[in-house]
C-alpha positions as CSV (number, residue, x, y, z in Angstrom):
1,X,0.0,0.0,0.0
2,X,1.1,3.8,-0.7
3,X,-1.3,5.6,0.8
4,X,1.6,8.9,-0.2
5,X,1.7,8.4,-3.3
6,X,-2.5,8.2,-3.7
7,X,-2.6,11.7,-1.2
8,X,-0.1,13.0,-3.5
9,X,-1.9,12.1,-6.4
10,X,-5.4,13.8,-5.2
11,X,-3.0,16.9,-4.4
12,X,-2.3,17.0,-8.3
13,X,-4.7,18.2,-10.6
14,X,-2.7,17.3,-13.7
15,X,-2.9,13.2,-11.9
16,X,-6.4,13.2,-11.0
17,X,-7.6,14.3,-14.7
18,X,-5.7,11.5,-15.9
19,X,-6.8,8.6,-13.6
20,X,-9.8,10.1,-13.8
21,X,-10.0,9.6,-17.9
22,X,-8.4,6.3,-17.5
23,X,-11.1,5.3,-15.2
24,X,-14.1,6.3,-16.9
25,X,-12.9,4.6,-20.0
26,X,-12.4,1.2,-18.2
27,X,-16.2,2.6,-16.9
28,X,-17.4,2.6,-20.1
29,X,-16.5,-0.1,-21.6
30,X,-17.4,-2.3,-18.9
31,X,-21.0,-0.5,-18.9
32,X,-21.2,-2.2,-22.0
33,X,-21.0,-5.6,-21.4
34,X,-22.5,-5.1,-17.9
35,X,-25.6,-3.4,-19.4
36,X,-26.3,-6.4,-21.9
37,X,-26.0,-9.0,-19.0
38,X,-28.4,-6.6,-17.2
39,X,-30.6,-6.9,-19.3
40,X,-30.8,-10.2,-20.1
41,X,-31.1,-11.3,-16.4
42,X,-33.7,-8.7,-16.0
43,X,-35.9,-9.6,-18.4
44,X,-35.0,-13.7,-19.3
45,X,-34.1,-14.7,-15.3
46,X,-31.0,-16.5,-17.0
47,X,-27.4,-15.3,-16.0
48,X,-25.7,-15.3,-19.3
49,X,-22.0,-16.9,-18.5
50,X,-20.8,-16.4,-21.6
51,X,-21.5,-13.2,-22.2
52,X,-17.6,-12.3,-21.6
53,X,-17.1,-14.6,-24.8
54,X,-19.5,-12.4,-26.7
55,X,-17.3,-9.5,-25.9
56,X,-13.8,-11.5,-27.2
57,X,-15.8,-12.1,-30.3
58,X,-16.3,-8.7,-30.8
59,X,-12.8,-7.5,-30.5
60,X,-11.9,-10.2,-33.1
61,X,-14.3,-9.2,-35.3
62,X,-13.7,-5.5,-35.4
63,X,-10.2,-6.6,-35.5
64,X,-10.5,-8.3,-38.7
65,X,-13.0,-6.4,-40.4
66,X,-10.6,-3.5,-39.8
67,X,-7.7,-5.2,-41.6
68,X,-9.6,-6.0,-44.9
69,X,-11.4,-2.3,-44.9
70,X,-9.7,0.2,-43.4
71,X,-12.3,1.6,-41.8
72,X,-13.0,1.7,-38.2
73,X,-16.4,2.5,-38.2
74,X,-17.2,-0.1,-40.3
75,X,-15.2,-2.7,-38.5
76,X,-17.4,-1.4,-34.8
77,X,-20.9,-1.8,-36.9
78,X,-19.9,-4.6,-38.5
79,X,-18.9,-6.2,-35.1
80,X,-22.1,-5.1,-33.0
81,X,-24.1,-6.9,-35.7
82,X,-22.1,-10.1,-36.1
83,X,-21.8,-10.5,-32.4
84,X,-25.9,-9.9,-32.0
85,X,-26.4,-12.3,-34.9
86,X,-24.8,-14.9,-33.3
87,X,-26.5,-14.2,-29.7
88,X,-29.8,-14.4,-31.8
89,X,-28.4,-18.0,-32.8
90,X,-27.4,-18.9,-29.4
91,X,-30.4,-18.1,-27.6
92,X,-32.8,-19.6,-30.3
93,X,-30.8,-23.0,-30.6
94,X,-29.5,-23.6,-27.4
95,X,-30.4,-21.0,-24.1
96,X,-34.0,-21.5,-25.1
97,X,-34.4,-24.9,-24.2
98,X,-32.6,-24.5,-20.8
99,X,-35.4,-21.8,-19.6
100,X,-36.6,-22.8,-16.3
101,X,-34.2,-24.9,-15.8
102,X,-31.7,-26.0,-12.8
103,X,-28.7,-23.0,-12.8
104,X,-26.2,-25.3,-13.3
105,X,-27.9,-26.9,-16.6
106,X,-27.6,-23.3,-17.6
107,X,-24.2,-22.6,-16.5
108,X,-23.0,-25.8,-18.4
109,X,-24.5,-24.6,-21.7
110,X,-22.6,-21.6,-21.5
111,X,-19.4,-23.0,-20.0
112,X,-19.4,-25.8,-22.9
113,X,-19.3,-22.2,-25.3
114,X,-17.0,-20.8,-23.9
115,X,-14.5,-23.3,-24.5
116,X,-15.8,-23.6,-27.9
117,X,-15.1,-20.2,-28.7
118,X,-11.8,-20.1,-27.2
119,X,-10.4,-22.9,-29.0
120,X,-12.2,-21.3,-32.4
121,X,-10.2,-18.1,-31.2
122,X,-7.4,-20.1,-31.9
123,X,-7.8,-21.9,-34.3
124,X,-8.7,-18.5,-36.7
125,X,-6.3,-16.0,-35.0
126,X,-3.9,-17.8,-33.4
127,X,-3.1,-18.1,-29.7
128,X,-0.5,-15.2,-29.6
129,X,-1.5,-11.6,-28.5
130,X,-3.1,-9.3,-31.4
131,X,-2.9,-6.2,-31.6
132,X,-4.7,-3.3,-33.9
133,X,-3.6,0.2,-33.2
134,X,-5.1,3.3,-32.8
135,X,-7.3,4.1,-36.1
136,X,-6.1,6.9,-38.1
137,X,-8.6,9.0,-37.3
138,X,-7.8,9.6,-34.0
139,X,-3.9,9.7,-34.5
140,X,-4.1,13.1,-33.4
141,X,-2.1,15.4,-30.3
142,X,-4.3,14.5,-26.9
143,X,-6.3,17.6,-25.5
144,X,-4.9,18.9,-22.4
145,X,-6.9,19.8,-19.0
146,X,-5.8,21.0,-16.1
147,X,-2.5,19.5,-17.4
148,X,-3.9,16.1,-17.2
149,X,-3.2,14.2,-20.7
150,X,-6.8,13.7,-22.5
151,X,-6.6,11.4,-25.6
152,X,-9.0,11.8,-28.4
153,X,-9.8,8.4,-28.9
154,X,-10.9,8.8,-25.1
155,X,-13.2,11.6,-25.3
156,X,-14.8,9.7,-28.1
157,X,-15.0,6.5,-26.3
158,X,-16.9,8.6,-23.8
159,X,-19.2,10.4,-25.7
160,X,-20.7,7.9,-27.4
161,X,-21.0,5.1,-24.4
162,X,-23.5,8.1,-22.7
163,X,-24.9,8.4,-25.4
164,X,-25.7,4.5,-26.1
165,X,-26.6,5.0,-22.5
166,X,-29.0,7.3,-22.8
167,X,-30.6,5.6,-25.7
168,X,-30.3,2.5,-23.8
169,X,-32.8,4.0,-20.9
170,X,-35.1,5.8,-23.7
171,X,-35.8,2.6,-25.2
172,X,-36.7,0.9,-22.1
173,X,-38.5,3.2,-19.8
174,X,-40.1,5.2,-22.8
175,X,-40.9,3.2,-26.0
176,X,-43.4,0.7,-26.6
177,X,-40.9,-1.9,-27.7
178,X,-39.5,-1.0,-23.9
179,X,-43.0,-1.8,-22.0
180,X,-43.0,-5.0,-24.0
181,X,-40.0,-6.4,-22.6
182,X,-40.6,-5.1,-19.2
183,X,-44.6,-6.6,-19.2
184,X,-42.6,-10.2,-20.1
185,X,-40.4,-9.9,-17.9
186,X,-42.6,-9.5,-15.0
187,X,-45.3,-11.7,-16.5
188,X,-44.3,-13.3,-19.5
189,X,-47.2,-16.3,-19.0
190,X,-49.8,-13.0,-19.4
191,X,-48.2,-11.2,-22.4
192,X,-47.8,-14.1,-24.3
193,X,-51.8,-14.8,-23.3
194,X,-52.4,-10.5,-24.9
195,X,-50.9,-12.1,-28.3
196,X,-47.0,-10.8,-27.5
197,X,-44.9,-13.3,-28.9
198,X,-42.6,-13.9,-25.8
199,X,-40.0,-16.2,-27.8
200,X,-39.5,-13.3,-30.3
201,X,-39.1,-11.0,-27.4
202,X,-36.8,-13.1,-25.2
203,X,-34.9,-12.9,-28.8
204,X,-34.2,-9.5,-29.4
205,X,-33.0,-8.8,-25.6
206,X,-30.8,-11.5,-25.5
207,X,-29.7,-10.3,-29.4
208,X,-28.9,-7.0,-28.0
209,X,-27.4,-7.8,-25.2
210,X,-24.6,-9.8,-27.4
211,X,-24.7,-6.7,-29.3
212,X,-23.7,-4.6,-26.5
213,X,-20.9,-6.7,-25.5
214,X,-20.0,-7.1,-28.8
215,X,-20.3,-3.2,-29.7
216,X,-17.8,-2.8,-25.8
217,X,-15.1,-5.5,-27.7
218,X,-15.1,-3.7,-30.8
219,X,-14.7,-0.5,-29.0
220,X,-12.0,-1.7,-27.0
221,X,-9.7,-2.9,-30.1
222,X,-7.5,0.5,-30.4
223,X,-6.4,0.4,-26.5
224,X,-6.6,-3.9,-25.8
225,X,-4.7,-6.5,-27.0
226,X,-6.3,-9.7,-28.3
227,X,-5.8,-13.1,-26.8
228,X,-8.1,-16.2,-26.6
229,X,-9.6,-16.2,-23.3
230,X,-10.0,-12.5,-23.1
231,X,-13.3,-12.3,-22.3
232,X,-13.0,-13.9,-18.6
233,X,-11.7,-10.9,-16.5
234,X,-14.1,-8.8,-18.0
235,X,-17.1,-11.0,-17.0
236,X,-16.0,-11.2,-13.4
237,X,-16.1,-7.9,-13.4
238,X,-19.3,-7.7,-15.4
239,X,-20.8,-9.8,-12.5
240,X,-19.4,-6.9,-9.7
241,X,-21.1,-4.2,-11.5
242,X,-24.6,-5.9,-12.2
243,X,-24.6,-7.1,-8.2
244,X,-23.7,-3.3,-7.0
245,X,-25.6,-1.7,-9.1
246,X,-28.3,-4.4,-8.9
247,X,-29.4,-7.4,-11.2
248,X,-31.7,-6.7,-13.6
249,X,-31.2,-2.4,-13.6
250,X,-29.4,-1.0,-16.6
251,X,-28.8,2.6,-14.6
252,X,-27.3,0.6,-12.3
253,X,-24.7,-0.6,-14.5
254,X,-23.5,2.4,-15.7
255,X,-23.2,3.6,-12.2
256,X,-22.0,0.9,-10.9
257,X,-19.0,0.4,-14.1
258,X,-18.3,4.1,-13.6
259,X,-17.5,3.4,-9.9
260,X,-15.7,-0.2,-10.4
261,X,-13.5,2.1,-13.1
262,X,-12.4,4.5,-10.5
263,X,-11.6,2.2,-8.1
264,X,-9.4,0.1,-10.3
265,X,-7.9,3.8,-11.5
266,X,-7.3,5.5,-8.7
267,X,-6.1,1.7,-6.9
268,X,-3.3,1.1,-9.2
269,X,-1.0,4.2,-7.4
270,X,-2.0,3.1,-3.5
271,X,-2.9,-0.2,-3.8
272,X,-0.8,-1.7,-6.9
273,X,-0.8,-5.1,-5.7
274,X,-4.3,-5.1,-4.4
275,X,-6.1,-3.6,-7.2
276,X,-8.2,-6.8,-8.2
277,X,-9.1,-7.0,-4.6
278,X,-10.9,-3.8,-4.4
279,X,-13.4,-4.8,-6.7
280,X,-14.4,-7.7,-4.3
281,X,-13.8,-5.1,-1.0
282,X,-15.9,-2.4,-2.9
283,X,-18.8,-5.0,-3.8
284,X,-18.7,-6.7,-0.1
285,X,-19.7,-3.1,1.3
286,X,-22.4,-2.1,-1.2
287,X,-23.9,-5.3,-0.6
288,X,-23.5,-5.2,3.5
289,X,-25.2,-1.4,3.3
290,X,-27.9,-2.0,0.9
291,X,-28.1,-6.2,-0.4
292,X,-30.0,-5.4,-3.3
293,X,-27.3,-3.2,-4.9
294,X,-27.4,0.5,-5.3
295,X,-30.3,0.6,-8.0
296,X,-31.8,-2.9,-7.5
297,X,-35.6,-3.5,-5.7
298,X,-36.1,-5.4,-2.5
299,X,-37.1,-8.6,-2.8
């Protein structure tokens, strides 16, 4: 621990924009995947354990589709899409028919794809670490504040995560689509009964979550590197965000990744070899003040 070099740290403006950009864009990302597995727990009742694999796939696909176009916007659209596709797939052919179903039967579908897709990983890319770059576009001098070091690439990663954010809550809380998929999650036995097709329903959440995690991989691509298996750590701490912000609430996500960021940000320079551990000391205290998370109901 160097509890010194933290206090100096909060005594510097020019360190706390820094960690404080670093943070957010850990945040961010991770709001991304968290937010899909949010979702689908919210509104299916099935914890989705290979929803970090989802992510890995997205990386990989932004990663190639990048290589053969050039163009980094196509290679994050084309990513989201191919990533929700194959959730779509997933869900249809092989989640759906473990609904209801013991936790673990669940647990072992997704565990037996995870290994799948790892060993596909390799098999296409290799088993060494990949690597993409930063995209031309934001090759550019980083924007200075409070002489804290702000890279484009950054600012862009932020501004458009609130703003998925933001469209993320409009389409839930305000749309019709939205009530929908609340009204089956609650009571799926009773929509279906008003002439909703539930199946189609379940679908398209569990489609866009994969798109989300996808859209967080392909996002990630310019500042990660690329490894079979990379999609693990980021689904442990995909599970720490949905249980302190609370299971099933997409504002608690982003609240929750936001904070999880920080921590890990700000832990690095006093706690370097305790980093990971903060995650798990942050969650046990949210949990022992309110056990529902920060955003979740009481049950």
């Amino acid at each position: 621990m160097d509890f010194q070099a933290l206090l100096d740290c909060f005594s510097s403006a020019s360190c706390v924009v820094t960690q404080t950009t670093g943070g957010l864009i850990s945040g961010m990302l991770l709001f991304l995947v968290a937010a899909g597995l949010s979702l689908i727990f919210g509104t299916l009742k099935v914890v989705n354990f290979m929803h970090g694999s989802l992510y890995m796939l997205g990386a990989y696909f932004a990663y190639t589709i990048y290589n053969l176009t050039g163009s980094y916007a196509l290679a994050v659209l084309g990513a989201a899409l191919g990533v929700g596709l194959f959730a779509l797939i997933f869900e249809r052919f092989f989640m759906s028919r473990v609904y209801g179903s013991d936790v673990l039967m669940q647990l072992l579908v997704c565990y037996g794809f995870i290994l799948i897709l790892d060993d596909a990983v390799k098999i296409i890319w290799g088993a060494e670490f990949l690597s993409m770059g930063m995209p031309a576009a934001f090759q550019r001098p980083p924007f200075m504040l409070a002489g804290g070091i702000v890279p484009a690439f950054y600012l862009f990663l932020i501004v458009i995560t609130l703003a998925i954010a933001l469209a993320l809550g409009y389409l839930i809380t305000k749309t019709r689509m939205g009530k929908i998929v609340r009204a089956a999650a609650i009571n799926p036995t009773m929509t279906s009964a008003l002439g909703i097709n539930t199946a189609l329903v379940f679908g398209g959440v569990f489609a866009l979550g994969g798109l989300l995690a996808g859209l967080a991989g392909a996002l990630a691509v310019p500042v990660r590197s690329l490894v079979s298996g990379m999609g693990f750590s980021i689904l442990i701490e995909s599970f720490i965000v949905t249980v302190i912000g609370g299971m099933g609430s997409v504002a608690g996500a982003l609240v929750g990744a936001l904070l999880i960021g920080l921590v890990r940000s700000f832990g690095t320079i006093g706690f370097p070899l305790f980093t990971e551990g903060l995650m798990f000391v942050f969650m046990t205290i949210v949990l022992i003040v309110k056990p529902s998370g920060l955003f979740g109901k009481e049950l």
